[in-house]
C-alpha positions as a Markdown table, in Angstrom:
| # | Residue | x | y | z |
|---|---|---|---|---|
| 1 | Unk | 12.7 | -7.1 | 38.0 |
| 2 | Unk | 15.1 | -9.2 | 35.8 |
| 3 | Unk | 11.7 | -10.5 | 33.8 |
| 4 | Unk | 10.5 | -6.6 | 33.4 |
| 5 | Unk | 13.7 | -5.5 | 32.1 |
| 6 | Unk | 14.0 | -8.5 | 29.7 |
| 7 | Unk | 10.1 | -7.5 | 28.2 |
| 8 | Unk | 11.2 | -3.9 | 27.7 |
| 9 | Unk | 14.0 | -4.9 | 25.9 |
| 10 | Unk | 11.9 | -7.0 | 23.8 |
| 11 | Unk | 9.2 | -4.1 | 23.1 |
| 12 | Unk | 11.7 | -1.9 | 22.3 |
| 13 | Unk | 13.5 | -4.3 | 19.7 |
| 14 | Unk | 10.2 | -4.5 | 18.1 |
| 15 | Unk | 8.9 | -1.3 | 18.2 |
| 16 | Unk | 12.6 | 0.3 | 16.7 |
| 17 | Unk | 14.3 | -2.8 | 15.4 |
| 18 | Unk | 13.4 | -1.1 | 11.4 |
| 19 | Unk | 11.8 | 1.6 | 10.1 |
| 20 | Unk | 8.4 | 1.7 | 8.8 |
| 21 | Unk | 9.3 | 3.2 | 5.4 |
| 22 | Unk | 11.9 | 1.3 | 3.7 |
| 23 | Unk | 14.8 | 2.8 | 2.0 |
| 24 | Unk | 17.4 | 1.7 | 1.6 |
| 25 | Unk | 20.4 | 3.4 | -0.4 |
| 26 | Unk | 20.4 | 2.1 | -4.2 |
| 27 | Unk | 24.6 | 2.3 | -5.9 |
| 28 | Unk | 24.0 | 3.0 | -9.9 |
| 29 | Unk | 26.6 | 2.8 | -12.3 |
| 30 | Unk | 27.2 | 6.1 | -13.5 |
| 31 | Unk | 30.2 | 6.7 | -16.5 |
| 32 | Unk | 33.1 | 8.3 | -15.9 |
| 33 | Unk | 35.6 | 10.0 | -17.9 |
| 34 | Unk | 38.4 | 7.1 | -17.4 |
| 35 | Unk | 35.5 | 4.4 | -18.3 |
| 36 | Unk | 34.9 | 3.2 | -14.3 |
| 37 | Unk | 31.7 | 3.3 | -12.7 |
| 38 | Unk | 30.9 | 5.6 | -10.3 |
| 39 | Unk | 28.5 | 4.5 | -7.2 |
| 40 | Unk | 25.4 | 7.0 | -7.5 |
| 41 | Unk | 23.2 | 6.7 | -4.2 |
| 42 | Unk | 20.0 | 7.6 | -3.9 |
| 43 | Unk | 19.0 | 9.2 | -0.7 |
| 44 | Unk | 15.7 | 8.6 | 1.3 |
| 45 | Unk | 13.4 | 11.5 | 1.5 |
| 46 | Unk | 13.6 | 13.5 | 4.5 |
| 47 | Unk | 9.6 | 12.2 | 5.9 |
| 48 | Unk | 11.3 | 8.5 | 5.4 |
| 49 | Unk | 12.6 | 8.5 | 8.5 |
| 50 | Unk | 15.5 | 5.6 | 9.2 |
| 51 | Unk | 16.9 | 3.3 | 6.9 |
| 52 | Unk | 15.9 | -0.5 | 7.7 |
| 53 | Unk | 18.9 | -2.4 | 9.0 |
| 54 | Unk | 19.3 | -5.0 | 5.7 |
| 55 | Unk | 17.6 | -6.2 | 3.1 |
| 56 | Unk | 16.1 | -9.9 | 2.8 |
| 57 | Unk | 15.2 | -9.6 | 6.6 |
| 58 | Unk | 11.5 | -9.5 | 7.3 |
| 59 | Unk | 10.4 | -7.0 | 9.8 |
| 60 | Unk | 6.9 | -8.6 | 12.0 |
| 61 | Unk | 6.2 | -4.9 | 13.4 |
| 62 | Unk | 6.2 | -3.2 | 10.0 |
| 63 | Unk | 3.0 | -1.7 | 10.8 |
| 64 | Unk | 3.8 | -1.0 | 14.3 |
| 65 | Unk | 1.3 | -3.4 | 15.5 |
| 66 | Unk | 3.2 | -5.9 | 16.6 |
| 67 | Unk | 1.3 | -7.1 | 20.0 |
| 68 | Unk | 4.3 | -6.6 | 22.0 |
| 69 | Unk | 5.0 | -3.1 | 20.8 |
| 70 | Unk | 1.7 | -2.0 | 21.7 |
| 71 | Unk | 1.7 | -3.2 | 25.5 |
| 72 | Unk | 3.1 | -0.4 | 27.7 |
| 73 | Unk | 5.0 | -2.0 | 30.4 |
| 74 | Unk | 5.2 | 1.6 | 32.0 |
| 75 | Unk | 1.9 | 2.3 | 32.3 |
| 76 | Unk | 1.4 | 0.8 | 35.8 |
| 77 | Unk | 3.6 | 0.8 | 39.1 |
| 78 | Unk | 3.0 | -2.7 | 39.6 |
| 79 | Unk | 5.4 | -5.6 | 37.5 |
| 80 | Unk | 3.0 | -7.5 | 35.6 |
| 81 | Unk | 3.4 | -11.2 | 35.9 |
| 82 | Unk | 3.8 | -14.0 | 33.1 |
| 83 | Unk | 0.3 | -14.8 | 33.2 |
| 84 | Unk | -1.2 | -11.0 | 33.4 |
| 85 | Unk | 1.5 | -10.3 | 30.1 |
| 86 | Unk | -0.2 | -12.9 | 28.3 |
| 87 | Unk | -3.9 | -11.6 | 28.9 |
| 88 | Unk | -2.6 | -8.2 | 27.5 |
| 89 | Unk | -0.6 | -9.6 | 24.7 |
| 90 | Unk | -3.7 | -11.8 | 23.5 |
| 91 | Unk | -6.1 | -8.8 | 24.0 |
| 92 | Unk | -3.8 | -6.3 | 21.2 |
| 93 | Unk | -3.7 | -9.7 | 19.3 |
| 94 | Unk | -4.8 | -9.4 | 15.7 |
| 95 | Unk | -7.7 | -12.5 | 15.4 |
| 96 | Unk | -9.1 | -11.3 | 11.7 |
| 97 | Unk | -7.5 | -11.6 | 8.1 |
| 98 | Unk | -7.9 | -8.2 | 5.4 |
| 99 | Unk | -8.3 | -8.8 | 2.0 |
| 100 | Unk | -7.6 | -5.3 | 0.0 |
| 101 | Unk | -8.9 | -5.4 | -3.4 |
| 102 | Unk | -6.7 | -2.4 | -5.3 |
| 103 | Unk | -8.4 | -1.2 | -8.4 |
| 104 | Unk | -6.7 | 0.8 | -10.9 |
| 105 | Unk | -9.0 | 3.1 | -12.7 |
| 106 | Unk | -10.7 | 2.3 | -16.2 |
| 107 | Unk | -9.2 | 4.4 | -19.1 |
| 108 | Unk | -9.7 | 8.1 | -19.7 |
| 109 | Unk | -9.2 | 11.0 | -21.5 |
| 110 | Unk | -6.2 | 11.7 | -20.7 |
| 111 | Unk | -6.2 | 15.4 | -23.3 |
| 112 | Unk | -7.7 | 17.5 | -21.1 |
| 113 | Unk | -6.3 | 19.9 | -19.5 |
| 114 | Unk | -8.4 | 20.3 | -16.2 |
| 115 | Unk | -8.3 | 17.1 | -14.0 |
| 116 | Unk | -12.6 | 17.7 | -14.1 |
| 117 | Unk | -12.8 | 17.1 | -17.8 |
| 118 | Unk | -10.4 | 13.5 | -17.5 |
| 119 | Unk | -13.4 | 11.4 | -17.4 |
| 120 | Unk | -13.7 | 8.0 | -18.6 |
| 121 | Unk | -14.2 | 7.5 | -22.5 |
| 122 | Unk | -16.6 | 4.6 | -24.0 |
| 123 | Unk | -13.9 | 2.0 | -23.3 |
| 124 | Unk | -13.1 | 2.9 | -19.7 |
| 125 | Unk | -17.1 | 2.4 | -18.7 |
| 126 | Unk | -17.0 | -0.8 | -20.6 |
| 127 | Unk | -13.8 | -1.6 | -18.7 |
| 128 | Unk | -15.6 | -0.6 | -14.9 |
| 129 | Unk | -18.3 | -2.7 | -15.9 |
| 130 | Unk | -16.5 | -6.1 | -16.3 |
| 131 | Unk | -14.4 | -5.0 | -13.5 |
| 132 | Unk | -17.7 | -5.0 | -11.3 |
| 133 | Unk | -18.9 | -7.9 | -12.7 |
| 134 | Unk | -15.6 | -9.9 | -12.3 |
| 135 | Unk | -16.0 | -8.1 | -8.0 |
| 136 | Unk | -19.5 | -8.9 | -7.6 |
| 137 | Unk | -19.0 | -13.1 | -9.2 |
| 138 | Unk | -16.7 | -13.5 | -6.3 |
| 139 | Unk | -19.5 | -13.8 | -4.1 |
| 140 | Unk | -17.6 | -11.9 | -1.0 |
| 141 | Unk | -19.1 | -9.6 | 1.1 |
| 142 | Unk | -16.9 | -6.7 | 0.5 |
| 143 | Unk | -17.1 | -4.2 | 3.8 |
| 144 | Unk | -16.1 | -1.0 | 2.4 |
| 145 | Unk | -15.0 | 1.1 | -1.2 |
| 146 | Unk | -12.4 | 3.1 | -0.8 |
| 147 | Unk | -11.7 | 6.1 | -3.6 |
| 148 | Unk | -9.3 | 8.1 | -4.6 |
| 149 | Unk | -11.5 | 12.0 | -5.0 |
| 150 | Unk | -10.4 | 12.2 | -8.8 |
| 151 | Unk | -12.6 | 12.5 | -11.5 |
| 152 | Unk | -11.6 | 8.6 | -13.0 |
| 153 | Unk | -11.8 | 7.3 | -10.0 |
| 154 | Unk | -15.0 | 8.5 | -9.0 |
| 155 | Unk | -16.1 | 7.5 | -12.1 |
| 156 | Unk | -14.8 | 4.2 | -12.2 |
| 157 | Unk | -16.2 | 3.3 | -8.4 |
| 158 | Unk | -19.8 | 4.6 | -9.2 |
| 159 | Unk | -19.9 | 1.9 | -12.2 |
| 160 | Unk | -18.6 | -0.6 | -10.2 |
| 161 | Unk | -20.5 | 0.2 | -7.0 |
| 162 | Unk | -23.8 | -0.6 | -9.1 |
| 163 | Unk | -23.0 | -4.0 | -9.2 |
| 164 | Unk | -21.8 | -4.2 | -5.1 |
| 165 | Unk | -25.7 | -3.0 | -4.0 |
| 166 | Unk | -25.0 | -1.9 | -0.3 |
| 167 | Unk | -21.7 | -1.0 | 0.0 |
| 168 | Unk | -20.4 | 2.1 | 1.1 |
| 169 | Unk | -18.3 | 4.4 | -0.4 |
| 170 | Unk | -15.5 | 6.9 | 0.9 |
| 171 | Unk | -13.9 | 8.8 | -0.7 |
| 172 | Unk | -10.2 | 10.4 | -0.1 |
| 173 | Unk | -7.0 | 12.7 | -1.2 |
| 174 | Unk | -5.0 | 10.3 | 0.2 |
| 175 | Unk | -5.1 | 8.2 | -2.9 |
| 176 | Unk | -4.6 | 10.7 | -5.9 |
| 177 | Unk | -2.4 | 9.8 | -8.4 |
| 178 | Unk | 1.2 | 11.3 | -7.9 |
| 179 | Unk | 5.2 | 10.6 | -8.1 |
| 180 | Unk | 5.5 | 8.5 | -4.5 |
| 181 | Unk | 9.3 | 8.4 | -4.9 |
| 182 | Unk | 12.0 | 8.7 | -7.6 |
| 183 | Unk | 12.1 | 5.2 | -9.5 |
| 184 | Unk | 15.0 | 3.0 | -9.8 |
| 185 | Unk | 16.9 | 2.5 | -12.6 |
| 186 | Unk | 15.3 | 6.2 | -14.0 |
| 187 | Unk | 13.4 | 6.4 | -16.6 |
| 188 | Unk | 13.3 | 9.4 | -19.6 |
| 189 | Unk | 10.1 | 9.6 | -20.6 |
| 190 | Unk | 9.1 | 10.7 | -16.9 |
| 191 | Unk | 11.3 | 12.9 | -14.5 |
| 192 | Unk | 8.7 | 14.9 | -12.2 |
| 193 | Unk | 10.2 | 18.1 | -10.2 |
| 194 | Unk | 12.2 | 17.3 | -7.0 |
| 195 | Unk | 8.7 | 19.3 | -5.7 |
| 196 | Unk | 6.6 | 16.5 | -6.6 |
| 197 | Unk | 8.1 | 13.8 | -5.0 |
| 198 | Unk | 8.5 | 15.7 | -2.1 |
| 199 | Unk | 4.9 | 16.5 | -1.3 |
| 200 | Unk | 3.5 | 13.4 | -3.0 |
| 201 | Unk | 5.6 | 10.9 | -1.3 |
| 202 | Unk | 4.5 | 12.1 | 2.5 |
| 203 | Unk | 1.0 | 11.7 | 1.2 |
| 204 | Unk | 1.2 | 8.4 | -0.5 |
| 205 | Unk | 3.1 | 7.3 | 2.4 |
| 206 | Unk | 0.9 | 8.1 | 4.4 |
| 207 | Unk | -2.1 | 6.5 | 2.1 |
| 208 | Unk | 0.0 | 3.1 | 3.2 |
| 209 | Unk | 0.0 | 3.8 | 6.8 |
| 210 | Unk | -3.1 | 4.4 | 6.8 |
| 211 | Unk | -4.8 | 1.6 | 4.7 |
| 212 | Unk | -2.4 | -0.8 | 4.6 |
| 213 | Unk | -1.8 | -2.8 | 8.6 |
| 214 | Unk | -2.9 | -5.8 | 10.2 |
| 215 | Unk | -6.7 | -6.0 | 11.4 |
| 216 | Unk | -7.6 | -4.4 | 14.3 |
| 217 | Unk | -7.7 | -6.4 | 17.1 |
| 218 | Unk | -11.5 | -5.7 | 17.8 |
| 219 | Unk | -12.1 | -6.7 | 14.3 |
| 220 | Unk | -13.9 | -10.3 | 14.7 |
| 221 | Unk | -14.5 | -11.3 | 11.4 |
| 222 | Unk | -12.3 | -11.7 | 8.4 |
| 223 | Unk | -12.7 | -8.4 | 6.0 |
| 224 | Unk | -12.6 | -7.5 | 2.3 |
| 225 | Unk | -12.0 | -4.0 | 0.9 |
| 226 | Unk | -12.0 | -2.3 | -2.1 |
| 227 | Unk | -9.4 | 0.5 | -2.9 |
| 228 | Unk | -10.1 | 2.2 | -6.4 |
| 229 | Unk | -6.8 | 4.9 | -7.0 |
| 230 | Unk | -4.0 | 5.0 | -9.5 |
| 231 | Unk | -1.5 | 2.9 | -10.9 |
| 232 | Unk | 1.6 | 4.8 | -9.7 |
| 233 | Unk | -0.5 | 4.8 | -5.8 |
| 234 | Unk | -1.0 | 1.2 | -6.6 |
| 235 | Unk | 2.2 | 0.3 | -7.5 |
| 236 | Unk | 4.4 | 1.9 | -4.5 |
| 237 | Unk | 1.8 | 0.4 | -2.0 |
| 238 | Unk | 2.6 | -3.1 | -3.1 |
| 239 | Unk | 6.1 | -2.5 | -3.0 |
| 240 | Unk | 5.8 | -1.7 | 0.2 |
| 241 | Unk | 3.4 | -4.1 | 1.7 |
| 242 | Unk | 5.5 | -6.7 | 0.3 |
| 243 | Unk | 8.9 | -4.9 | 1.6 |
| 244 | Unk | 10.7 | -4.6 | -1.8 |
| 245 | Unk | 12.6 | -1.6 | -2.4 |
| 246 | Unk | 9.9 | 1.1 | -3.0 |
| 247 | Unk | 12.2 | 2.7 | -5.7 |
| 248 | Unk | 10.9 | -0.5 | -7.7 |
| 249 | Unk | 7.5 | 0.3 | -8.3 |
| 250 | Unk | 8.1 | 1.8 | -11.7 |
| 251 | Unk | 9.2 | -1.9 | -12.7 |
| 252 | Unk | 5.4 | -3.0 | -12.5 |
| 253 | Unk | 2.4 | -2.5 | -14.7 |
| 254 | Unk | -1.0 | -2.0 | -14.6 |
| 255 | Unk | -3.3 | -2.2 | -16.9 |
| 256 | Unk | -6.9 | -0.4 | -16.8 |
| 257 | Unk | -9.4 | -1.7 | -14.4 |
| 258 | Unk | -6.9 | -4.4 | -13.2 |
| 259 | Unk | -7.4 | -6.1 | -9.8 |
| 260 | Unk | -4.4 | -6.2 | -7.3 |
| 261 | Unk | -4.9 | -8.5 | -4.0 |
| 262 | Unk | -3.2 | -7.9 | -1.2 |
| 263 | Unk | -4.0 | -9.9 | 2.0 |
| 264 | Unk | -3.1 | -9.1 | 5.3 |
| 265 | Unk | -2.8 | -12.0 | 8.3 |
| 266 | Unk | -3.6 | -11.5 | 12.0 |
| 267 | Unk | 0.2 | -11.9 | 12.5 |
| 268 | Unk | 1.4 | -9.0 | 10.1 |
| 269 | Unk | 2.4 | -11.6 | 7.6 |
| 270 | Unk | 1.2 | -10.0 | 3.6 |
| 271 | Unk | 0.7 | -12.1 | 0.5 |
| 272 | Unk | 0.3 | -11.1 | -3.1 |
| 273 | Unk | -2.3 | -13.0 | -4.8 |
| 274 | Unk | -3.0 | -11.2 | -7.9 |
| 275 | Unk | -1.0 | -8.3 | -9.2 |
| 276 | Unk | -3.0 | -6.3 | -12.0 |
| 277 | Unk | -5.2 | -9.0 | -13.5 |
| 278 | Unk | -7.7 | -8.5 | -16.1 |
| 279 | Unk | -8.2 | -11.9 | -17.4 |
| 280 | Unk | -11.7 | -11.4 | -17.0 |
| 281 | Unk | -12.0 | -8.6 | -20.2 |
| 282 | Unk | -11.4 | -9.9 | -23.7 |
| 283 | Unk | -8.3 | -8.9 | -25.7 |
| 284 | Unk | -9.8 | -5.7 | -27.3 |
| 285 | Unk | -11.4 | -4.8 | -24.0 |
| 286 | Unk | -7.5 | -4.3 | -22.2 |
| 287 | Unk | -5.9 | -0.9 | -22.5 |
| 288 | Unk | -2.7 | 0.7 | -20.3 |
| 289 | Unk | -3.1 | 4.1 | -20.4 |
């Protein structure tokens, strides 16, 4: 009974130990009258849920598929023995590694007024081109292209998907561009309504659930997927794949048809290894907007 107890323990440490959205409360200075510094803290939206316990810690069950977590040691009558644990353990076990390709979007017109009419002018197609080109050289064989449903993105992953014969497409609301949560330090040249962040941020957040976890553990083979969304999408997904402070992702850049690469191991473990890179277009062919 002693050995039951002690696994539930352990489950539960895993499965609660931190919070899968991380936020954590950020002190600003803010001027007073008398010259001191006032401590300005930025609460968590209320879908956030709890706060993680520190920073610099690394938390193994960040997408809640942590093998331990997902064995319910309730589920039978009977105390499963060492040996019967382990079979269960290595059958949630993750055996593959993900590679997620995130694309921002070539450049468009960004003057319109109707998101329909924000298509992609003469040097965004030039820019989804050498971004298909620069996929395609790679010589992996990509599984899946995931897309966010607005009108750059669509355009940007049916120039791209020409030169990736095969591979299919899906397309999703998850990934449209929006305000996932209120940058830190501010900035003045962009303050969206409370509103925004509100209904944005449950859906971006939920965009990283979603897309972002450890391979399933059916999943055999090593996988490689293609995201094509939105810089700010982009941006806060990184953050929190990589467990920075999400209130950071204003502090990166991307630049038009840039390739972020993101790779997930069978033990939950994420790496970086390439944050917006367009070394593949000439000078005149990069643009930011």
């Amino acid at each position: 009974m002693a050995f039951r107890q002690a696994l539930q323990l352990a489950a539960c440490g895993l499965a609660g130990g931190s919070a899968a959205v991380l936020f954590s409360a950020v002190a600003v200075g803010k001027p007073r009258a008398g010259g001191d510094a006032e401590p300005r803290v930025v609460e968590p939206p209320a879908w956030a849920g709890a706060a993680r316990p520190g920073p610099g810690v690394w938390d193994p069950n960040w997408d809640r598929r942590e093998p331990l977590s997902l064995v319910n040691l309730r589920k039978r009558n009977l105390e499963p023995g060492e040996e019967e644990l382990t079979s269960r353990l290595d059958h949630c076990k993750a055996k593959a590694t993900r590679h997620i390709f995130l694309i921002r979007h070539s450049q468009y017109h960004m003057d319109a007024s109707l998101e329909k009419d924000r298509t992609l002018t003469p040097l965004g197609r030039e820019q989804a081109e050498l971004t298909g080109l620069r996929l395609a050289s790679l010589g992996l064989k990509f599984n899946k292209i995931v897309h966010s449903s607005m009108t750059r993105a669509v355009e940007t992953t049916d120039i791209i998907s020409k030169h990736l014969p095969g591979v299919c497409k899906v397309s999703t609301d998850l990934l449209r561009e929006g305000a996932p949560i209120e940058p830190d330090p501010p900035v003045s040249h962009w303050k969206p309504e409370a509103v925004q962040y509100y209904e944005d941020g449950a859906r971006i957040e939920a965009a990283f659930r979603n897309y972002i976890h450890r391979a399933d553990a059916k999943q055999q083979e090593d996988s490689y997927e293609i995201f094509i969304c939105h810089a700010n999408v982009i941006r806060y997904i990184v953050c929190r794949a990589l467990q920075f402070p999400p209130e950071g992702w204003l502090r990166l850049s991307l630049n038009n048809g840039s390739i972020t690469h993101l790779v997930v191991r069978p033990d939950g473990r994420v790496a970086l290894r390439a944050l917006g890179d367009t070394g593949f277009m000439p000078p005149d062919k990069i643009s930011r907007s």
